[in-house]
C-alpha positions as CSV (number, residue, x, y, z in Angstrom):
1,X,56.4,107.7,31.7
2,X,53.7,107.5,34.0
3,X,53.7,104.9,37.1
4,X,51.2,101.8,36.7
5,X,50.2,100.7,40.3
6,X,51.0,97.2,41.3
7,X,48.9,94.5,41.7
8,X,48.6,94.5,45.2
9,X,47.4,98.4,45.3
10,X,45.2,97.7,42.7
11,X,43.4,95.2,44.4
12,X,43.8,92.7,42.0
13,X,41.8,89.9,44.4
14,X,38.7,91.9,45.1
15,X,37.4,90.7,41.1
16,X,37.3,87.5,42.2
17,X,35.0,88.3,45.2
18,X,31.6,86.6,45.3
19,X,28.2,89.4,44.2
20,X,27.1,90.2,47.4
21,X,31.1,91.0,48.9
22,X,32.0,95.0,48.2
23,X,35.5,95.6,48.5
24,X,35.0,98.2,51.7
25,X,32.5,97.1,54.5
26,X,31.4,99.5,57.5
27,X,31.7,98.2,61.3
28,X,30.0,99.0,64.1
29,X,31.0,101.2,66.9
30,X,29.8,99.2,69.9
31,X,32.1,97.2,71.9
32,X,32.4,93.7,71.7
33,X,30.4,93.1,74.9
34,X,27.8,95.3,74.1
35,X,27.1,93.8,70.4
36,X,26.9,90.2,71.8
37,X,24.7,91.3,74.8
38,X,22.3,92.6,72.0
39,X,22.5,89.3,69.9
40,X,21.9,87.3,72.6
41,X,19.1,89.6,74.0
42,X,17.6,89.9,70.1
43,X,16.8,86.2,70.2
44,X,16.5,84.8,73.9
45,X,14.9,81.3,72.5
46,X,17.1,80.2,70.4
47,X,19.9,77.7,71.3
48,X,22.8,79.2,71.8
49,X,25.1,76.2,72.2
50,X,24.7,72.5,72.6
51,X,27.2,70.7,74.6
52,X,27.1,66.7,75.7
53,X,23.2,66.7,75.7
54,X,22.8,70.4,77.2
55,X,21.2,72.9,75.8
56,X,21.8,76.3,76.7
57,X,19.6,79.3,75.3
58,X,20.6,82.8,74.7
59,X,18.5,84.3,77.5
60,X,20.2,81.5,79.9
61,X,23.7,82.1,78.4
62,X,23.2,86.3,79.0
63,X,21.7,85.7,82.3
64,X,25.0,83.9,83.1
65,X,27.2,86.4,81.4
66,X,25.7,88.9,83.2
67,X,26.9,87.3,86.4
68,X,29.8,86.4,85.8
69,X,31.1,89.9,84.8
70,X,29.0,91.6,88.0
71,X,31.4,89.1,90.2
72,X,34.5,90.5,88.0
73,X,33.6,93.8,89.1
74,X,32.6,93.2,92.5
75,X,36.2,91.8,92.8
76,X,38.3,94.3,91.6
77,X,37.9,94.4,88.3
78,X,39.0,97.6,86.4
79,X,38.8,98.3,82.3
80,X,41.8,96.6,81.0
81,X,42.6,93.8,83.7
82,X,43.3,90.8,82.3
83,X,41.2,87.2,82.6
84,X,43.2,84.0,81.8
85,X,40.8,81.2,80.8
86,X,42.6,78.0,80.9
87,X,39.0,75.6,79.5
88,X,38.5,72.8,77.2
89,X,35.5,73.5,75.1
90,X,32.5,74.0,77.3
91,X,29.8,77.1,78.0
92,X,31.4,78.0,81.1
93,X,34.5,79.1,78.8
94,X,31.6,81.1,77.0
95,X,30.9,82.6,80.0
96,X,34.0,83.8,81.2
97,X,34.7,85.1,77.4
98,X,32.1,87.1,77.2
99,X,31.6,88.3,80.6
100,X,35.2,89.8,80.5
101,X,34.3,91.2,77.6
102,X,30.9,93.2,79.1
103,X,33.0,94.3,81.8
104,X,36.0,96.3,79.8
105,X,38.3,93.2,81.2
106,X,40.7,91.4,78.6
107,X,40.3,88.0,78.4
108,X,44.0,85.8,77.5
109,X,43.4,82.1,76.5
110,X,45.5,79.5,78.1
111,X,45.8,75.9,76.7
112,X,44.9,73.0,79.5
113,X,48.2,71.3,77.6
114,X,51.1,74.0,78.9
115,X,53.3,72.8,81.4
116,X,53.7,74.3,84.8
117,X,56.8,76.2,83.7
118,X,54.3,77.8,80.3
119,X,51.8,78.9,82.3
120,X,53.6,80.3,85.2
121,X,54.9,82.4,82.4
122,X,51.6,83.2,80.7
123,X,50.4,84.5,84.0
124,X,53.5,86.4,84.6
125,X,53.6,87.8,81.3
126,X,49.8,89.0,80.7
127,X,49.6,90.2,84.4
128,X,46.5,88.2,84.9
129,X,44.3,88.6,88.0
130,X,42.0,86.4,87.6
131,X,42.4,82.7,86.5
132,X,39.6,80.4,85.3
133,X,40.5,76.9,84.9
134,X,39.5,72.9,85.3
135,X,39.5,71.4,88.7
136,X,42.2,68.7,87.4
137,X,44.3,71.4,85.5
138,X,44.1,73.5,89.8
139,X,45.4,70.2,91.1
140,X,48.2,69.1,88.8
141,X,49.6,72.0,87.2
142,X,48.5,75.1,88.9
143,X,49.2,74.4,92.3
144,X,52.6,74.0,91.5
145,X,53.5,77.2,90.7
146,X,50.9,79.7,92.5
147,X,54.0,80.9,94.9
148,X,55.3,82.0,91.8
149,X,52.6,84.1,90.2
150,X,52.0,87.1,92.5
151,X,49.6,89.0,90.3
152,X,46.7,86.2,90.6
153,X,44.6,87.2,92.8
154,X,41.4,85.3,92.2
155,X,41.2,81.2,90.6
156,X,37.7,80.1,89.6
157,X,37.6,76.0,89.2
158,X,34.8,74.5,87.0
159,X,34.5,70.6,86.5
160,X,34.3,69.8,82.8
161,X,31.0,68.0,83.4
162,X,29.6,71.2,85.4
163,X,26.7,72.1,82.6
164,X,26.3,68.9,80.7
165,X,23.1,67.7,80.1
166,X,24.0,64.0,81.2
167,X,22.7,62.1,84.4
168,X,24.4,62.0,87.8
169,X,25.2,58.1,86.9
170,X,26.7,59.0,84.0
171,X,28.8,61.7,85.1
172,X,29.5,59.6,88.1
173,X,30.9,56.6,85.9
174,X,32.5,58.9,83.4
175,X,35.1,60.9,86.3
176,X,35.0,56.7,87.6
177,X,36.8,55.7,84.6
178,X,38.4,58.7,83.6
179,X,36.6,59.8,80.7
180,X,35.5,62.7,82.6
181,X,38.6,64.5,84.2
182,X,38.4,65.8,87.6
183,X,40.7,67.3,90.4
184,X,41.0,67.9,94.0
185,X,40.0,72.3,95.0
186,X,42.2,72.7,98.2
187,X,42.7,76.6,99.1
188,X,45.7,78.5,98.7
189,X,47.1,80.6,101.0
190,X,46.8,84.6,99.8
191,X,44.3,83.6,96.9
192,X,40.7,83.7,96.3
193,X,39.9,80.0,94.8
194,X,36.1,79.6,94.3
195,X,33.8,77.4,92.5
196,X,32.0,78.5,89.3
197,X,28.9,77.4,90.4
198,X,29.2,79.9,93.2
199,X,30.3,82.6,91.3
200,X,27.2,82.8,88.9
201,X,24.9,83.1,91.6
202,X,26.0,86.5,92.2
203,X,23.1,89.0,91.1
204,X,23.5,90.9,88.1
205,X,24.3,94.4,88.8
206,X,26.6,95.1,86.0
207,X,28.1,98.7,85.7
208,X,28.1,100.3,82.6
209,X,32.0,100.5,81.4
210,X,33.0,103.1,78.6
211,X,35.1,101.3,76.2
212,X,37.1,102.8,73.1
213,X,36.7,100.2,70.6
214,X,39.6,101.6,68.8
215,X,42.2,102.0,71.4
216,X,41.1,99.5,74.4
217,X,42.2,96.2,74.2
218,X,39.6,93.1,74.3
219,X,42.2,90.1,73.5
220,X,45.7,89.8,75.2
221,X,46.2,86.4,72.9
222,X,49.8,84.3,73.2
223,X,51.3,83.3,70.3
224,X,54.7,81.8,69.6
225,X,57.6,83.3,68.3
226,X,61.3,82.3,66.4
227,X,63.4,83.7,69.4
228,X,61.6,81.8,71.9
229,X,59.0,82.5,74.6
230,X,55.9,83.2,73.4
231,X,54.5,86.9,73.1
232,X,50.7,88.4,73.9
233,X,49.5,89.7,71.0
234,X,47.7,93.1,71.5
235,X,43.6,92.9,69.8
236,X,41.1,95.9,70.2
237,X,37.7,95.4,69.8
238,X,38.0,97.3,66.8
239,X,40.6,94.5,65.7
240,X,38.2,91.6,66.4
241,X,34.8,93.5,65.2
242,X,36.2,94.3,62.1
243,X,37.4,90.3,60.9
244,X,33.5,89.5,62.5
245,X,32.0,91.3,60.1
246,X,34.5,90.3,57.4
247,X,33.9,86.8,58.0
248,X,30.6,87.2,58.3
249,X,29.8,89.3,55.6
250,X,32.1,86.4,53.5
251,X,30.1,83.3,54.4
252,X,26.6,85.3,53.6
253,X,24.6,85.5,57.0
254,X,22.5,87.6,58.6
255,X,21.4,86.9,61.8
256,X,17.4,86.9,60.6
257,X,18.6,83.8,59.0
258,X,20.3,81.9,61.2
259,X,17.2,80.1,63.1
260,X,17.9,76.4,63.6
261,X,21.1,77.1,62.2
262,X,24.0,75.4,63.8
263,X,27.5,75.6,63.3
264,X,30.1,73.1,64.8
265,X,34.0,73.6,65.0
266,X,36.3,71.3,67.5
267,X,38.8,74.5,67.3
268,X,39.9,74.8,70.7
269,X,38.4,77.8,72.6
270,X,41.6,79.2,73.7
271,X,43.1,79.1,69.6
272,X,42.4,82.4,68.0
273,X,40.4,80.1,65.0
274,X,38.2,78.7,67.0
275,X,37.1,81.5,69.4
276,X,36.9,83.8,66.5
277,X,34.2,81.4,64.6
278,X,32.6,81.7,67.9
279,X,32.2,84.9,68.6
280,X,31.0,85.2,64.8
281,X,28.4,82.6,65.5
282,X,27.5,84.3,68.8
283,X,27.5,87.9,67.1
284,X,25.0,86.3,64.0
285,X,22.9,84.8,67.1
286,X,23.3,81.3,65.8
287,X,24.0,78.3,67.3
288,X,27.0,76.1,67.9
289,X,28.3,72.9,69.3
290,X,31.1,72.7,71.5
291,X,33.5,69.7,71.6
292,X,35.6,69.4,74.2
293,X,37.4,66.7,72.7
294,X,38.5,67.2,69.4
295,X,40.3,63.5,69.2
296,X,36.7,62.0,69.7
297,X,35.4,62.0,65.9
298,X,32.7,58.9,67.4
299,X,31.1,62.2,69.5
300,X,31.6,64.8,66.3
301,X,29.7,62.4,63.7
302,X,26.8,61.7,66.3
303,X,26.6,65.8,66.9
304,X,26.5,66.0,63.3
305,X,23.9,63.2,62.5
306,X,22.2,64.6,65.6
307,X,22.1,68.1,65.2
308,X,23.1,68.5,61.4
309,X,25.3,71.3,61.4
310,X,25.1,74.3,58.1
311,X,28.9,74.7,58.8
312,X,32.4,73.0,60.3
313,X,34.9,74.6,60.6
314,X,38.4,72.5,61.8
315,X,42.1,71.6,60.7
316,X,42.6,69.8,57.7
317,X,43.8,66.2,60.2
318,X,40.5,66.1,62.3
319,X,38.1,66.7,58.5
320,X,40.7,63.3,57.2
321,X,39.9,61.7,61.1
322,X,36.4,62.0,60.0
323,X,36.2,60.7,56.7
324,X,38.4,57.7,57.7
325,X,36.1,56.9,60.9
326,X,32.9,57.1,58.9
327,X,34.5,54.7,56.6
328,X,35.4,52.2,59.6
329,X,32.7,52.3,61.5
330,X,30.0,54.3,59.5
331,X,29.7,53.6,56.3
332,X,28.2,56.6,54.2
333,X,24.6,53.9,53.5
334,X,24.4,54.5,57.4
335,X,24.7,58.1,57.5
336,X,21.5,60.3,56.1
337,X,23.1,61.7,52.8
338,X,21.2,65.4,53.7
339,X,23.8,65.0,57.1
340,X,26.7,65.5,54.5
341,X,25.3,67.2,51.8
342,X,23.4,69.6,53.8
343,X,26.7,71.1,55.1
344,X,27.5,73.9,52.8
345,X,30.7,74.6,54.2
346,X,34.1,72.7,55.1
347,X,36.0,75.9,56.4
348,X,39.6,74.3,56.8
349,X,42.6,76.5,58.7
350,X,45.6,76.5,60.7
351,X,47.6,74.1,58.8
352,X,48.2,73.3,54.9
353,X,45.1,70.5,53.6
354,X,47.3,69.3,51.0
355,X,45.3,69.2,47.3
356,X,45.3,65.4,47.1
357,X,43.7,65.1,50.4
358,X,41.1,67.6,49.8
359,X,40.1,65.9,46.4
360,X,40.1,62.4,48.4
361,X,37.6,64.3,51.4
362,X,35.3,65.8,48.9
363,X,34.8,63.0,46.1
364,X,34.4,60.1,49.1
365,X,32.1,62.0,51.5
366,X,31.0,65.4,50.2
367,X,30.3,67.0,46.8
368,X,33.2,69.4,45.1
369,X,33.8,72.7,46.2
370,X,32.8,72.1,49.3
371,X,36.0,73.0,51.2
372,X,37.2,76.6,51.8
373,X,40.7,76.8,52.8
374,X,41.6,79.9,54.8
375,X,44.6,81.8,55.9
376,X,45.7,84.2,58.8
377,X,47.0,84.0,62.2
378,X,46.7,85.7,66.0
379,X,47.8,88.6,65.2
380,X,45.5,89.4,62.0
381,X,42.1,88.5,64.5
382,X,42.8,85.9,62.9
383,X,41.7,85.9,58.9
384,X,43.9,87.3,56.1
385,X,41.9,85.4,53.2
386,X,39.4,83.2,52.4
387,X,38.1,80.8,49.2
388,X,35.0,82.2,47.8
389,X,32.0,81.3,49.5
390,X,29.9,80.4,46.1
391,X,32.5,81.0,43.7
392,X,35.8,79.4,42.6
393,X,37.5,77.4,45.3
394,X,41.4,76.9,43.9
395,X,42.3,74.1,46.0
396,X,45.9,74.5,47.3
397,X,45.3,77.8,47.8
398,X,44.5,79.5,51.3
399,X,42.1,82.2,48.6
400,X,42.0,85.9,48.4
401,X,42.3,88.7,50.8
402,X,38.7,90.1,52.9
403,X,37.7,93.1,52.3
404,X,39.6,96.2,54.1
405,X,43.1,94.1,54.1
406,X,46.0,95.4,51.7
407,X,48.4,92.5,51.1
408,X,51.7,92.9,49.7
409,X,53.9,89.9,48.2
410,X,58.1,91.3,49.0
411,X,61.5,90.3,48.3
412,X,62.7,88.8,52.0
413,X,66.2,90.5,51.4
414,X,65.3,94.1,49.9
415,X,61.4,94.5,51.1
416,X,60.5,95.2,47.3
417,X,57.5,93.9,45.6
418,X,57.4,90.2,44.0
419,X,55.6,90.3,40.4
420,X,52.6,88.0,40.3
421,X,53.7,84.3,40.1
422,X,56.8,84.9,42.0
423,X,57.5,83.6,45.8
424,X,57.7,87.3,48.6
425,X,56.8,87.3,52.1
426,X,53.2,88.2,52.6
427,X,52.7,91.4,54.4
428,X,49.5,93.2,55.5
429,X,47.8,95.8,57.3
430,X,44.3,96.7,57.7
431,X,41.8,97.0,60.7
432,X,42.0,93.6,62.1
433,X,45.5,93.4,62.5
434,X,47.4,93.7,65.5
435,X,49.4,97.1,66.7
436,X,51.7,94.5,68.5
437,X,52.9,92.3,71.2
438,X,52.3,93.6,75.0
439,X,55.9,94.5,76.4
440,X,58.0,93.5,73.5
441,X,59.5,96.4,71.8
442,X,62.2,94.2,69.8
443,X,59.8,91.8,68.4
444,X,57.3,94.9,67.7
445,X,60.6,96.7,65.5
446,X,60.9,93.7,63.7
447,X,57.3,92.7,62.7
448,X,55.7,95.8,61.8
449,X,57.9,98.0,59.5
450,X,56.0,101.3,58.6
451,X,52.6,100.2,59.4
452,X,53.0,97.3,57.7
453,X,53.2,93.7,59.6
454,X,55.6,91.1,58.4
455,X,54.1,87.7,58.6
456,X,57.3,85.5,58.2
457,X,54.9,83.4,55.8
458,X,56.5,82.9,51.9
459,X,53.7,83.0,49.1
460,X,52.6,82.9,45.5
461,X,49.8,85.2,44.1
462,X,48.1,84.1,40.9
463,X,46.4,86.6,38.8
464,X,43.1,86.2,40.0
465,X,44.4,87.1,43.0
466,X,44.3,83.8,44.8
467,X,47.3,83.0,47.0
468,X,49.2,79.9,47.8
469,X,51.9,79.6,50.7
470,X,54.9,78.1,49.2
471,X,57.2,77.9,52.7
472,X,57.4,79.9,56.2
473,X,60.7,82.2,56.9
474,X,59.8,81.6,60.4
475,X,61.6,78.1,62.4
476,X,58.0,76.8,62.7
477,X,56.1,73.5,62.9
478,X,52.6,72.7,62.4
479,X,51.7,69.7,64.8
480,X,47.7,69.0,64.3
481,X,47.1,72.6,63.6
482,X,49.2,74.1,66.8
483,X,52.4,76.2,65.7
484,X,55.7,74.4,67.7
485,X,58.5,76.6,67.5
486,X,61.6,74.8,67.2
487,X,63.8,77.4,68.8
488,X,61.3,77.7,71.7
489,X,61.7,73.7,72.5
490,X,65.4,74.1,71.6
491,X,65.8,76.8,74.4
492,X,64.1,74.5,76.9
493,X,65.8,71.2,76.1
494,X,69.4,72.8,75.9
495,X,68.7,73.9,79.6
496,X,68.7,70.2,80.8
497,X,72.3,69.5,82.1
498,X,73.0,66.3,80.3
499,X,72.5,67.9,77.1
500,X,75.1,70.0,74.8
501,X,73.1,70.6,71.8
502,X,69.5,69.8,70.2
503,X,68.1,70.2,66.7
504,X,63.7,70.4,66.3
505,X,63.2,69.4,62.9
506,X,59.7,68.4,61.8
507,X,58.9,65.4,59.8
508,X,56.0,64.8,57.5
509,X,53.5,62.5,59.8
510,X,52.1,60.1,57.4
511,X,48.8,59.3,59.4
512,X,47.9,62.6,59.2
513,X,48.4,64.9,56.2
514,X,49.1,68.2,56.9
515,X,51.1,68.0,59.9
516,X,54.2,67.4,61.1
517,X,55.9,65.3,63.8
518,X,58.4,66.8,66.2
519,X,62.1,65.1,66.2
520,X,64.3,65.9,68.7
521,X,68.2,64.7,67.3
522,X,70.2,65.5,70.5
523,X,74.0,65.7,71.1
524,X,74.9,64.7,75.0
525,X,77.7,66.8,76.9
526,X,81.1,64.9,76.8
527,X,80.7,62.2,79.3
528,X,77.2,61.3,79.0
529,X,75.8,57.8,77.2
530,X,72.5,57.7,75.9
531,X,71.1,55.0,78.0
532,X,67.8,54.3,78.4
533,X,67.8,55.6,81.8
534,X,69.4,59.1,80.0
535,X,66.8,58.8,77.9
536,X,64.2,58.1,79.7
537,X,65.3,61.5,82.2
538,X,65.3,63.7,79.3
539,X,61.6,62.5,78.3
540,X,60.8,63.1,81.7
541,X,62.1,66.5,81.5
542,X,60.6,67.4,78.5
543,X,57.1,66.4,79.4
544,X,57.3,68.6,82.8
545,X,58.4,71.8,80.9
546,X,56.5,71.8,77.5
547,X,53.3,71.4,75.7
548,X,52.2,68.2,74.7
549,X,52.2,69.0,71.0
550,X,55.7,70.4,71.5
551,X,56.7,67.5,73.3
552,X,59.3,65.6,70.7
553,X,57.8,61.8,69.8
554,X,61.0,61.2,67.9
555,X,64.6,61.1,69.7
556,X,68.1,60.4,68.0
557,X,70.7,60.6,69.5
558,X,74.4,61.7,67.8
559,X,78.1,62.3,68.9
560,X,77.8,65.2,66.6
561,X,75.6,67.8,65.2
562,X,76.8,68.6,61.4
563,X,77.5,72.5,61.7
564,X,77.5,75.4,58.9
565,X,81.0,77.2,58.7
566,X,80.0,80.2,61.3
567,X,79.1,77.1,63.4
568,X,74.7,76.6,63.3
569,X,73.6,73.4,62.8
570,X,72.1,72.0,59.6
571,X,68.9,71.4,59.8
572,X,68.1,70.8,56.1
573,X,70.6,68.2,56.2
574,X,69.2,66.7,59.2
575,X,65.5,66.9,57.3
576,X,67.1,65.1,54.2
577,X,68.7,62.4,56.2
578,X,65.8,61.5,58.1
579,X,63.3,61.4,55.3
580,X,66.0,59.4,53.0
């Protein structure tokens, strides 16, 4: 009898790809540094970013760039040393990107929100030499534990405000009142610390650096992980050229077309999603606006009435921040319709947009089938699917896979494949995805099984080929996009003294669809009352040693934890009694 091929080899999803997306694309062979250096040198007029009423062309951006990386090298820097960039949004982050890049260096994103103990560790971990960070982030968090990174060999402090466009008085008023944060530059015994400023007026004098865009490695990016710390996640070039040109071979652009084009995404830099639409705006030689706060949707809706964007792309909570804001303080009468309708895309990612609240975004602000839901993570560069550009948008599902990706739905237990319709962890491989976490063998064993890599995420694929996640094998959260791994703030909370043992369970957060609130239900060693001033010592604790999005804004505290029979505790129960 013969064999009929499954769904997934067949391809099912590539017939429900839009005309001008074939199911195999070619890439180019240039590193990354070298293909943005040509897209900003291709069009040196056009605006390459706006930021806080600053505009920045290519040709200024390059010059920078340039500089930037000539310092790298004139300071030790060798092909494949790594560059931690710990910046809000803001073209000195672009700068540092891409220069490490030019150079053959890897660049690692930090967050500005990790605790002192996080990115100790990150610095540790990704061997970093060189650190790039905010002036207040120097003062309160990284002076703390510089005796304790030996590899750092060279900070570089920036002030957020550094290339805005605003006046002296405003700048002035905005670090006055704290709208503008700043932070004391004192030296450090046995490091270099230097001001950005200084460091881009070194000449350009780059050396030319052979790269293998194949094997070398342009992206050393942290992502969490079930057992705990978090684990750099290994991206070529190759890797992060090939999901460029998927994307942008997805959304339709050339970059011929992209003049007075403007894209606008409050993604933070150092998040895979929001450095990867970057780069793909960078690499098409458009333009895009950086926000450097994504909780202020007053600054977003004036950039957007300002500057009218063709595309945003952000998580499903900051689109619903919008909508509700314009409603408050803008109504729609206020706002130029071609503002809104002449955004063709929504892209939404890194957290579920639940269907209701989709249907509520589009038919209040926008016209239907204007939001594209996507799906992928770190270690995938980061896209696994996408909605149709022009074609059908199924809303609830995260779409179908690019071009170049095999998917595979499996059974958790046995590894076989699910029939269409039926719930199988989604697996992958193609050439954006990941050959595995720097130093950690275990985690590499147990994520990519014979070339294939194991995504811990549960879904459903329809026979169009459209998939929807229906639940995540890993202990994960989703707090305003961010991943929070419940074991990880486990680990860190169980290590106060006071404590004996502590559940993370995530709660829906009703103000904000999509995301979940972080619960902390805590049981105290024998001997210990929670008092407030208990209480108020293990918030104190837990603010010093993790994230702010990990950081629990729910407490309860029990005499004890209900256990399974081999003795874990129940977090479904705990889930069911806290929602009930």
């Amino acid at each position: 009898m013969e064999n009929k091929m499954s769904p997934y080899d067949a391809k099912i999803w590539t017939k429900s790809y839009d005309k001008h997306v074939k199911p195999s694309l070619s890439y180019p062979t240039d590193s990354l540094g070298i293909l943005f250096d040509k897209a900003m040198k291709k069009y040196p007029d056009r605006i390459a970013c706006y930021f806080m009423e600053r505009e920045m062309t290519f040709q200024e951006l390059d010059d920078y760039v340039h500089r930037f990386a000539t310092f790298l090298q004139k300071n030790g820097l060798k092909k494949g040393d790594r560059v931690a960039i710990n910046l809000a949004n803001c073209p000195q982050y672009l700068v540092a990107h891409f220069g490490t890049l030019l150079v053959g260096g890897v660049a690692s994103g930090c967050s500005p929100l990790m605790s002192p103990t996080e990115i100790a560790y990150q610095i540790n971990d990704s061997e970093a030499k060189f650190f790039v960070t905010l002036d207040a982030f120097y003062e309160k968090v990284l002076t703390k534990v510089l005796d304790k990174v030996p590899n750092l060999e060279t900070i570089i402090t920036t002030n957020i405000s550094d290339y805005m466009g605003l006046s002296g008085i405003k700048v002035a008023l905005g670090k006055l009142i704290g709208k503008i944060p700043k932070g004391k530059v004192i030296p450090y015994p046995a490091k270099n610390v230097l001001d950005f400023n200084e460091v881009i007026k070194t000449e350009d004098d780059v050396d030319d650096v052979k790269i293998d865009s194949e094997n070398d490695l342009a992206l050393l990016q942290y992502t969490g992980g079930t057992t705990g710390l978090p684990k750099g996640t290994e991206l070529t070039h190759k890797n992060i050229i090939s999901n460029i040109v998927q994307i942008s071979t997805w959304i339709d652009r050339t970059e011929e077309e992209q003049e007075d084009k403007v894209n606008l995404s409050a993604f933070p830099l150092f998040h895979l999603a929001g450095l990867a639409m970057s780069m793909v705006t960078l690499y098409l030689s458009a333009s895009q606006i950086l926000i450097a706060n994504p909780r202020d949707s007053d600054h977003i809706i004036k950039e957007m009435m300002d500057k009218k964007p063709m595309m945003m792309v952000n998580v499903p909570t900051l689109y619903l921040a919008i909508k509700n804001r314009i409603n408050e303080k803008w109504p729609v009468e206020k706002i130029p319709r071609d503002v809104l309708n002449d955004i063709e895309v929504f892209i939404s990612g890194a957290a579920p947009f639940p269907a209701e609240a989709i249907n509520d975004f589009e038919s209040s602000l926008v016209a239907k089938n204007k939001v594209l839901e996507v799906y992928g993570m770190t270690e995938t560069s980061p896209i696994i699917s996408m909605n149709p550009y022009y074609g059908k948008k199924k809303i609830g599902t995260v779409g179908i896979p690019v071009p170049d990706i095999e998917v595979r739905l499996v059974d958790v237990e046995t590894g076989d494949q699910v029939e269409l319709g039926k719930p199988g962890e989604i697996i992958c491989k193609g050439p954006q995805v990941t050959r595995g976490y720097y130093n950690k063998p275990d985690a590499n064993s147990k994520t990519i099984i014979d070339g294939w890599f194991h995504t811990g995420d549960v879904g459903v694929m329809d026979e169009d080929g459209y998939i929807t996640i229906v639940d995540r094998t890993k202990d994960m959260l989703i707090v305003s996009g961010y991943k929070v791994y419940s074991v990880h703030v486990e680990d860190i909370l169980t290590k106060h003294p006071n404590i004996e043992m502590v559940a993370i369970i995530g709660l829906k957060d009703p103000d904000r669809p999509g995301s979940e609130t972080v619960k902390a239900v805590v049981q105290l060693k024998e001997g210990f009352e929670p008092t407030n001033k208990v209480k108020t010592d293990l918030k104190n604790y837990a603010a010093e040693h993790l994230s702010k999005y990990e950081n629990p804004r729910l407490w309860e505290f029990r005499e004890t934890l209900p256990l399974t029979t081999v003795g874990k505790i129940l977090k479904r129960a705990l889930r069911e009694e806290s929602t009930n």
